[in-house]
Structures are given as structure tokens and as C-alpha cells.
C-alpha positions in Angstrom: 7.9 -0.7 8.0 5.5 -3.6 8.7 3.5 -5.3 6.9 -0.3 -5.7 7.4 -1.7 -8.7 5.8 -5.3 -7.8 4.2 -7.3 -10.6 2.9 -7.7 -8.0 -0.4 -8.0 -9.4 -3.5 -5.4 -8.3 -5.7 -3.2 -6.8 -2.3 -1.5 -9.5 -0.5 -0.6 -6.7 1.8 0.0 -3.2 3.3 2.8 -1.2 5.4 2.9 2.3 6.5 5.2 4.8 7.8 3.7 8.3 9.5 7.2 9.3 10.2 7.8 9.3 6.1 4.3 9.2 5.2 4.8 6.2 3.0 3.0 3.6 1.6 4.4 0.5 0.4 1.4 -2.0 -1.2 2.7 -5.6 -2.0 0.3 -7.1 -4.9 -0.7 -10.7 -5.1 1.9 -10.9 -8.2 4.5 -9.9 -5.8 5.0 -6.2 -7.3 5.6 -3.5 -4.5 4.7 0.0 -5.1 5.4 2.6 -2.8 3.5 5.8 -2.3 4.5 8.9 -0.7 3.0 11.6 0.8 0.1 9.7 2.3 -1.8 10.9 5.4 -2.4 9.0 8.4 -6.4 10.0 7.3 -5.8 8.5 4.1 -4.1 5.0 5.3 -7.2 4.9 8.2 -9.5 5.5 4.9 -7.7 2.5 3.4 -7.6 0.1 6.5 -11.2 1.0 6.9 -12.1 0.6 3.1 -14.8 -2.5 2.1 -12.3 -3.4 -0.7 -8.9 -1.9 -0.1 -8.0 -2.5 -3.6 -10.7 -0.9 -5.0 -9.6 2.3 -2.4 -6.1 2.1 -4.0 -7.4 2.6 -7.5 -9.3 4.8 -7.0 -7.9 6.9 -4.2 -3.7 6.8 -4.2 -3.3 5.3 -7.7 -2.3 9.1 -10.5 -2.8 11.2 -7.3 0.7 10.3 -4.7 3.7 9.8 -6.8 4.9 6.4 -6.6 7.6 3.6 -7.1 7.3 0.2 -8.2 9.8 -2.6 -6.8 9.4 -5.7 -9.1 8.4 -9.3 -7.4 9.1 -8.2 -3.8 8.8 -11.3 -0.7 6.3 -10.1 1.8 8.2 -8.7 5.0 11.0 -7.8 2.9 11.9 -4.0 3.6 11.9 -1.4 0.5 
């Protein structure tokens, strides 16, 4: 999955898969989480968002189920 960097404050940056609709966010503090069950709609929603981490609090966060991989390097695959 690649990564997409966003220029988000708190999100250093974004990948997506449509094949396994997942969603893997690597914070600012290194932190990955990975969401599944997202829709291509709702990653287009987030690409498109004014502040994508605003989008991922209040959109993905409590309602995909998630993981959460510890101090991950940006480009490094989950």
C-alpha cells in the first residue's frame, strides 16, 4: 500500500487499499492505525476533506474497527 503524504496536521500520512478496503493513517508521532472496511467514497471524502484529520475523528475514528501499530517509519508496509 502506498503512502500519500498530506501536509495534515497531526497525519504525516495516508495509504489505501480498495482491494482490502483498508486504511492505514501514519500520525505525526509515528503511530499507524489501520482501518478496515473503508469505502473507496469514504477515502475520496478523506482525500478531499479541508482538514483530513479533523475527517478521521470525526468520520472513521469508533465507527471502522481498527488496529494500532506503535512508532511505524513512513513507507514501511503494515
Amino acid at each position: 500500500m502506498s503512502q500519500q503524504r498530506t501536509g495534515s496536521t497531526g497525519i504525516r500520512s495516508i495509504g489505501y487499499d480498495p482491494t482490502t478496503k483498508a486504511l492505514l493513517v501514519i500520525c505525526e508521532s509515528g503511530d499507524a492505525y489501520r482501518y478496515a472496511g473503508i469505502t473507496k467514497e469514504v477515502y475520496e471524502n478523506l482525500i478531499a476533506a479541508p482538514s483530513r484529520d479533523r475527517f478521521v475523528r470525526e468520520s472513521i475514528q469508533g465507527r471502522y474497527p481498527r488496529e494500532k501499530y506503535p512508532c511505524m517509519a513512513v513507507g514501511e508496509d503494515v
